[in-house]
C-alpha positions in Angstrom: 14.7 22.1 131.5 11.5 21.9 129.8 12.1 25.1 128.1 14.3 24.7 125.3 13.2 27.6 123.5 14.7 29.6 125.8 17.8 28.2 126.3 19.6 30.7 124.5 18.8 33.7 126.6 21.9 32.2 129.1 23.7 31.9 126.5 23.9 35.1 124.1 22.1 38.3 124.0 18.4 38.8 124.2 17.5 39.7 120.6 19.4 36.7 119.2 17.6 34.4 122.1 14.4 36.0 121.2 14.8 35.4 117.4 15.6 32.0 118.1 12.7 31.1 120.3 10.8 32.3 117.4 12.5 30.7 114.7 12.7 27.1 116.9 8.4 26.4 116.9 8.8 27.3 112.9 11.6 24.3 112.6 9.3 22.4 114.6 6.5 22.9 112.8 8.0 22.4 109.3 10.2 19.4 110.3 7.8 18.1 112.5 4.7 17.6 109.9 7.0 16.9 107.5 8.1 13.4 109.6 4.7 12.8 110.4 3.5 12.4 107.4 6.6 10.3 106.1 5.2 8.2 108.9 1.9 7.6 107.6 3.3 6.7 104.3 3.9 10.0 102.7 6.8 10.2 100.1 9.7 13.1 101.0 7.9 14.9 97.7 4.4 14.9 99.0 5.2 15.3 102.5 7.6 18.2 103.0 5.4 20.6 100.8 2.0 19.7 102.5 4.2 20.5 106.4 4.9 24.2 104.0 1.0 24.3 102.8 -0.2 24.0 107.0 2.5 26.4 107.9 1.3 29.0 105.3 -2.5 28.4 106.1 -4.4 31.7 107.1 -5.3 30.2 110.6 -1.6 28.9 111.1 -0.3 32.0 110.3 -2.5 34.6 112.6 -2.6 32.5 115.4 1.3 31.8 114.9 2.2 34.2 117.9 -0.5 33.0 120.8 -0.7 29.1 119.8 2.1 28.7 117.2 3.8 26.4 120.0 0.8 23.9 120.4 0.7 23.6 116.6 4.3 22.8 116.2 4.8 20.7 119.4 1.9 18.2 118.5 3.4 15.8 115.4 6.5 15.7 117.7 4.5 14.2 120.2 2.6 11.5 117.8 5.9 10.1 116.4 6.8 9.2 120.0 3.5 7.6 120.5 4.0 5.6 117.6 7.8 5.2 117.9 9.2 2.0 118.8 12.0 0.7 121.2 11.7 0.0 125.2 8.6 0.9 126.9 10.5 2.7 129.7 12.6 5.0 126.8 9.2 5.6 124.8 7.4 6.8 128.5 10.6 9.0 129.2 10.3 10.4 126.2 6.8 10.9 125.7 7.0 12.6 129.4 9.8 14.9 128.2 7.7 16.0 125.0 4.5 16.5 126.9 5.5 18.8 129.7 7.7 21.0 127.0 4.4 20.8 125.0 2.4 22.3 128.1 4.7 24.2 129.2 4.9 25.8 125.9 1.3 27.1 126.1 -1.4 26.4 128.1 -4.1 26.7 126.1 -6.6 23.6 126.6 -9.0 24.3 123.5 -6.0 23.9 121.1 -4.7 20.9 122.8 -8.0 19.4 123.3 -9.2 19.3 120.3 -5.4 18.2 118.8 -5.8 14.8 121.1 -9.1 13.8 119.8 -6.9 14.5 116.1 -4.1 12.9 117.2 -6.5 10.0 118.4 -7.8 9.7 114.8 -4.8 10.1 112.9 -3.4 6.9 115.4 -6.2 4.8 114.6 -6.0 5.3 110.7 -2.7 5.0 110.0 -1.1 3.6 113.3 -3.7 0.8 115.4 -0.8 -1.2 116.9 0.1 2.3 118.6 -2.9 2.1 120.3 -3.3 -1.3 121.9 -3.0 -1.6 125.9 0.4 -2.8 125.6 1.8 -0.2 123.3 0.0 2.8 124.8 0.4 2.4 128.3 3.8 3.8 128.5 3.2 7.1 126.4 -0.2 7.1 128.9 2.2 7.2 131.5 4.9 9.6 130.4 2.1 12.0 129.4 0.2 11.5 132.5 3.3 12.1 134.7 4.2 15.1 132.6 0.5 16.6 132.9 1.3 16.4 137.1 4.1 18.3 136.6 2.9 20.8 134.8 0.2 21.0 137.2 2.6 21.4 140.2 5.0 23.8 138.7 1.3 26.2 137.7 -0.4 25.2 141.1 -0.5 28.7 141.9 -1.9 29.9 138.5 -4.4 27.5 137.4 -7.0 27.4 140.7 -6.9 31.2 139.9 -7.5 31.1 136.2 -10.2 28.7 137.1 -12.1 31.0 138.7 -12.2 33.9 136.7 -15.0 35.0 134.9 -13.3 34.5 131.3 -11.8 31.8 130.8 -12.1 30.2 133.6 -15.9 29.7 133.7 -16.4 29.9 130.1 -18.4 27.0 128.5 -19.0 26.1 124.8 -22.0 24.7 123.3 -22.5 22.6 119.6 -23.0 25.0 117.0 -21.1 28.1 117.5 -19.1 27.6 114.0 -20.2 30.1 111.3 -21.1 27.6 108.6 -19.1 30.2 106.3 -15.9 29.7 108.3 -16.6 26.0 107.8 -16.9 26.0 104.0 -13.5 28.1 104.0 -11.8 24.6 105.1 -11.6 24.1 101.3 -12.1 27.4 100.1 -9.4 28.8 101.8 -9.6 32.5 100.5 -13.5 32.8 101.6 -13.0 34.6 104.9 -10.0 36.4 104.7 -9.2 39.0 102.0 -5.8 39.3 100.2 -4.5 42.1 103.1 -5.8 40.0 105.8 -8.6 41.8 106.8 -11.8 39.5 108.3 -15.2 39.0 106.5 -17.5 38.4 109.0 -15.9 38.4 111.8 -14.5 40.7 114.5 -11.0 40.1 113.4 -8.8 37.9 110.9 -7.9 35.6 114.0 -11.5 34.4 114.3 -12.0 34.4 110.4 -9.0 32.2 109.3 -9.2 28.5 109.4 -6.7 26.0 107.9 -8.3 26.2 103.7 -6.2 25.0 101.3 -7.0 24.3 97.3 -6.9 20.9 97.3 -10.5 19.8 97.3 -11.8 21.8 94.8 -9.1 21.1 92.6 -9.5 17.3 93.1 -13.2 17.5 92.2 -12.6 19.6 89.1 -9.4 18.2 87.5 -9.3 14.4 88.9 -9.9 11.9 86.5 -13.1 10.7 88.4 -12.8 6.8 86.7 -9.2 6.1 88.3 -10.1 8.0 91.7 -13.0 5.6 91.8 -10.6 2.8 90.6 -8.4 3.7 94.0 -11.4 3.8 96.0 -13.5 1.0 95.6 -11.0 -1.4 93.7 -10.3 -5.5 95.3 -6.9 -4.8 95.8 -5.1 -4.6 99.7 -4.1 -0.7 98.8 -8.1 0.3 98.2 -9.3 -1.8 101.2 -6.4 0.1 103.2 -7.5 3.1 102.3 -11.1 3.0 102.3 -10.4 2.0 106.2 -8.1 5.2 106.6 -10.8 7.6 105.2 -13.4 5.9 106.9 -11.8 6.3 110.4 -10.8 9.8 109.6 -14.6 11.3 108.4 -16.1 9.6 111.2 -14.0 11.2 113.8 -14.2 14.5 111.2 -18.0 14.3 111.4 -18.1 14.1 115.3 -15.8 17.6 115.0 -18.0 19.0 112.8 -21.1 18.2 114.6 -19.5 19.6 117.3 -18.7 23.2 115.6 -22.0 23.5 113.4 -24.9 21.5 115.2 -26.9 22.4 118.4 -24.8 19.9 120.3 -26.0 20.1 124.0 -22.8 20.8 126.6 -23.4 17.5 128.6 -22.5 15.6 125.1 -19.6 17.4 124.7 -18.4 16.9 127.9 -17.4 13.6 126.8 -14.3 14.4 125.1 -14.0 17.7 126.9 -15.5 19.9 124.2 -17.0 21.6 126.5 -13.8 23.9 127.2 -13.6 24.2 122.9 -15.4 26.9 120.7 -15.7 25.8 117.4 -13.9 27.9 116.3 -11.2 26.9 118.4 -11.1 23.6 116.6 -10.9 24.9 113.3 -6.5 23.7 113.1 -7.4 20.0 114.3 -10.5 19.6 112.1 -8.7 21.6 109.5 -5.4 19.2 109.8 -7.7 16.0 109.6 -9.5 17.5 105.9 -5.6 18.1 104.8 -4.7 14.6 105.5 -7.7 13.0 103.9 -7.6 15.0 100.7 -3.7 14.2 100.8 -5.2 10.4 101.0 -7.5 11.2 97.6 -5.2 13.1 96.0 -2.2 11.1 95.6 -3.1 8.4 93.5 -5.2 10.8 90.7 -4.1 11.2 87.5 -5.7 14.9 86.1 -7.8 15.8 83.3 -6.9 19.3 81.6 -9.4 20.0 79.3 -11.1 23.3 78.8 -14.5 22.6 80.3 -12.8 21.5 83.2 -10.9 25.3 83.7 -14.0 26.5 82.9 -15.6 25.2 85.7 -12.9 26.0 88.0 -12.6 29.7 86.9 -16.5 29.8 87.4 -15.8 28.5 91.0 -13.1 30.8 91.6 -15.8 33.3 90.5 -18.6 32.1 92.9 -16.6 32.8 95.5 -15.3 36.2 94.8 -19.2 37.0 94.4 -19.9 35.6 97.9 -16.9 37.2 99.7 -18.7 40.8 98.3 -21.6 39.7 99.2 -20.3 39.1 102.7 -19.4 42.4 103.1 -15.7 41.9 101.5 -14.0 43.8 98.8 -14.9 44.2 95.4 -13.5 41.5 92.8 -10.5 43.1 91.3 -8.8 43.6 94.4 -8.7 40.1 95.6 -5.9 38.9 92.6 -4.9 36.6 95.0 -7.8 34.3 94.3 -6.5 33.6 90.9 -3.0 32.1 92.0 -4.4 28.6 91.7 -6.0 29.2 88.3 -2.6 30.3 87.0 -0.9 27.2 89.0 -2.9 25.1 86.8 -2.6 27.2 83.6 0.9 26.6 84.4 1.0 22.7 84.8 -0.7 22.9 81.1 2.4 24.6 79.8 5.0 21.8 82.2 2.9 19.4 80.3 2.7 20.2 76.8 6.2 21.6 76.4 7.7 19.3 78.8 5.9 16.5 78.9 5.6 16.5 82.6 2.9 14.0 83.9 0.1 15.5 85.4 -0.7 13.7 88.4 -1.8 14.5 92.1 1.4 15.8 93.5 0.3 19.2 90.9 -2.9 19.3 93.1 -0.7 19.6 96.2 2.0 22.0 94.6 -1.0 24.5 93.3 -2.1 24.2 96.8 1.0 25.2 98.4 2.1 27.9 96.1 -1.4 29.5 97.0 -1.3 29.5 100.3 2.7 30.9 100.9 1.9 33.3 98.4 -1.7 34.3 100.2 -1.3 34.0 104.0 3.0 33.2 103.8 3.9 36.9 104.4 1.5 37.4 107.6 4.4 37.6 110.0 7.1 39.0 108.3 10.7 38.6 108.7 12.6 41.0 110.7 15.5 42.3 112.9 14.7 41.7 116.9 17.6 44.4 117.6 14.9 46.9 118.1 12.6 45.6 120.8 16.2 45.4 122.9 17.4 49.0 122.0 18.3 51.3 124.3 16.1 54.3 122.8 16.8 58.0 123.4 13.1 59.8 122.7 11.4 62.2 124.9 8.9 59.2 126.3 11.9 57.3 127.6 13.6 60.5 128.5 10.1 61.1 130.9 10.0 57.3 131.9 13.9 58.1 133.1 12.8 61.2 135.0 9.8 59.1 136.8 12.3 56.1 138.1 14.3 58.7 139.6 11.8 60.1 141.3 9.9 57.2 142.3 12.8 54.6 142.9 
């Protein structure tokens, strides 16, 4: 029941079931972001493209197979927290959500450090959600879910806890490459443009979830109405200099966590000791996207030449320290330049259209970088062959062996 993902495999044949179960986390993830963010405030324009920009993020994307449930299932469990209605309806609810998110995949780093996010992302945009009297039923329902998880895996878990790897595995402050964390806004530092790693053992543990956006606030923003935003009387700058404020505190305990010599018996606090850094790199990552999102959309942009001229000197910087990493040469990381032409692009909107260039270009640059970067990762194909009945000389043998060994 708590399995919806497989529902279909009673229902029709395998490869459609299995495509499905596949194609069900993606919905999730897309729709689910997307609603999230309409909940914190978000406009249908700036949300739905920023749920496409995670989705197409280099971390998202090569972890998509192992934790791609635990990405998608988390908003979905935030919009019940904050939901309103009965306390006993919001507790059923949240109970459902939880042990479908468990179920889904185990994997306590990920959802670790995703409740410490989710904890932050509640208190910046959603406070109410947590006082005692609106957070004790979602407690509950999660609570009673996390019991039932545990019953249904009584037989697995005390024997994955006491193995070797992971079950005795501890994690210490500082095992973050500060590289890896830089590529949080320089998305294309780690990974090249055919997804192989750069200074790492493999493009999983080099991918974290980069996106544009920083660097192209800090170049193109008009710095005197960002500062306007920021520091102005009005209710709208107090509101959000409270938001940011909430989200980089809980962003520098993260970080702190994944880059400084944090000792184990701090972490145990909030569990960390059970997360690598690395492993933190989508929640940390998610809370960067949200409070750029926060900066970005009330910019207007400068487009002058000395401003391209410093982003194409940044864009340069960084293809200089990918070689020097031990990554490819220049001219075969094209890729890099996709946000470079985004903007030469939002010159031409403007001039010949008169389009006004405001933040939502900022996110759109963003997004167009990152599907057309790390978008074609896992690539879209037919599930009819992992269910065919193949006739090769390996089966043929494999046939021969049953028979004799039935």
């Amino acid at each position: 029941p708590f399995k919806p993902q497989f529902w279909l495999f009673f229902m029709t044949d395998p490869a459609t079931a299995f495509s499905f179960s596949h194609a069900f986390f993606i919905t999730l993830f897309l729709i689910g972001y997307h609603r999230l963010l309409r909940a914190f405030g978000f406009s249908p324009g700036w949300s739905a493209p920023a749920s496409v920009m995670l989705f197409c993020s280099a971390f998202v994307q090569v972890w998509w197979t192992t934790v791609g449930p635990v990405m998608a299932g988390f908003p979905w469990l935030l919009l019940a927290a904050m939901a309103s209605g009965p306390a006993l309806l919001r507790g059923a609810v949240v109970f459902t959500l939880t042990a479908f998110w468990l179920l889904a995949h185990l994997y306590p780093p990920i959802i670790i450090s995703l409740a410490f996010a989710g904890l932050a992302l509640l208190a910046a945009f959603r406070p109410q959600a947590l006082r005692p009297q609106a957070i004790l039923a979602p407690l509950a329902g999660a609570g009673l879910a996390a019991g039932l998880v545990w019953f249904y895996l009584s037989d697995v878990i005390p024997l994955m806890a006491s193995t070797v790897y992971p079950g005795d595995r501890i994690s210490v402050g500082g095992e973050l490459s500060a590289w890896q964390a830089v590529s949080q806004v320089l998305p294309n530092l780690m990974v090249t443009s055919s997804f192989y790693p750069v200074l790492a053992a493999n493009v999983c543990e080099a991918a974290s979830v980069g996106t544009w956006m920083l660097p192209l606030l800090l170049v193109f923003a008009d710095h005197r109405l960002l500062a306007a935003s920021l520091f102005g009387p009005d209710p709208e700058a107090r509101l959000l200099r409270r938001r940011l404020a909430v989200l980089l505190v809980m962003l520098a305990a993260m970080t702190a966590w994944q880059l400084a010599p944090v000792p184990v018996w701090a972490g145990k606090v909030f569990l960390w000791h059970m997360v690598p850094g690395a492993r933190m790199l989508f929640a940390s990552g998610l809370l960067v996207a949200v409070i750029v999102l926060l900066l970005v959309r009330p910019v207007q942009l400068r487009l002058s030449r000395r401003r391209f001229g410093l982003f194409a000197a940044l864009i340069a910087v960084t293809l200089v320290a990918k070689v020097m990493l031990g990554g490819p040469a220049p001219y075969r990381e094209w890729k890099e330049l996709l946000p470079l032409a985004g903007m030469g692009l939002l010159v031409l909107a403007v001039r010949r259209w008169q389009v006004p260039a405001g933040g939502w270009a900022v996110l759109a640059v963003a997004t167009f970088a990152n599907v057309v970067t790390f978008g074609g990762f896992n690539p879209i194909q037919s599930a009819k062959p992992i269910f065919a009945k193949h006739d090769t000389a390996v089966t043929r043998d494999l046939t021969r062996l049953q028979a004799a060994l039935p």
